[in-house]
N, C-alpha and C positions, 0 to 999 in steps of 0.2 A: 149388395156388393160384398164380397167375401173374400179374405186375405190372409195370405198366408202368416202364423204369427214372427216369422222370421225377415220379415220386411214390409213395406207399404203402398197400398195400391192408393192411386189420389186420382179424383178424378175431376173434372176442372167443366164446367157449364157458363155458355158465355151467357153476361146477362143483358147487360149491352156496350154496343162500341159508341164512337164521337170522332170528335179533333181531340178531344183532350187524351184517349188511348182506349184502353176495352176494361170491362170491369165483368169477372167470371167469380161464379159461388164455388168453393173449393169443401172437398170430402176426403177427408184423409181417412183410411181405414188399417188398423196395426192390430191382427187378431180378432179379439173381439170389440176392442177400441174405438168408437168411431168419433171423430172430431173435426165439424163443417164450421166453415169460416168464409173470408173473402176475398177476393186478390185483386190488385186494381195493374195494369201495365200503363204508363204515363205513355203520351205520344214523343217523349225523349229516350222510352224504351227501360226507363226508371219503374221498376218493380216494390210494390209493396203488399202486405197482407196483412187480414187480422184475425182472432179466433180466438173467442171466450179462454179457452186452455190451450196453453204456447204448446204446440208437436215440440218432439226433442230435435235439437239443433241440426241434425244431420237432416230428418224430415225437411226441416225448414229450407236447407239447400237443398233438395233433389226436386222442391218447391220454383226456387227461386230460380235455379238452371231449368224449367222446363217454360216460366214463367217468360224467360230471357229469349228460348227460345222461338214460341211461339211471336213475340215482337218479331225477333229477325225475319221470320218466313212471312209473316204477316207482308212484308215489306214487298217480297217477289210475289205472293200471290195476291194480293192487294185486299186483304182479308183474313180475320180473325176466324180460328174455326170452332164451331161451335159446341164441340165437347171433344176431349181430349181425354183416355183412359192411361193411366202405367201403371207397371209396379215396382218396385225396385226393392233391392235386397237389403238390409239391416247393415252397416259396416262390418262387423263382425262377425257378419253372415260371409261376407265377400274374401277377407282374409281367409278364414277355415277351409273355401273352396279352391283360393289358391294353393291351398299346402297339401290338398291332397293329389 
């Protein structure tokens, strides 16, 4: 997997679902960086993760908004999907794009 060092691609592997919600191994990659962990969605739609070295804070939300979102769609399509790739830009990546 390979990332641009100016933001982070994460990629989300379901490992399994239940009643209790879905539990997926999580890949964050920043550069040369890589840092896998694990993310659990509760079937209240309650998101959490964990991972030997905490990603920087923003990571952790562009985590938790995709985390959230998977719940919700999960709901219309009665199914958790089974890998899910992004990437998204660094904060400060995003600012400098809009000023130009």
């Amino acid at each position: 997997m390979q990332a641009d060092a100016a933001g982070v691609r994460f990629e989300l592997r379901l490992e399994s679902t239940g009643d209790e919600g879905a539990h997926y191994r999580v890949s964050l990659q920043q550069g040369e960086q890589l840092t896998e962990g694990n993310a659990r969605i509760a079937a209240d739609g309650a998101v959490s993760f964990e991972f030997a070295e905490a990603p920087p804070d923003w990571c952790q939300q562009q985590l938790r908004a995709a985390l959230r979102t998977l719940h919700r769609d999960a709901g219309s399509r009665g199914s958790y999907p089974r890998r899910l790739t992004r990437w998204r830009p660094a904060p400060d990546t995003e600012a400098r794009g809009s000023r130009e």
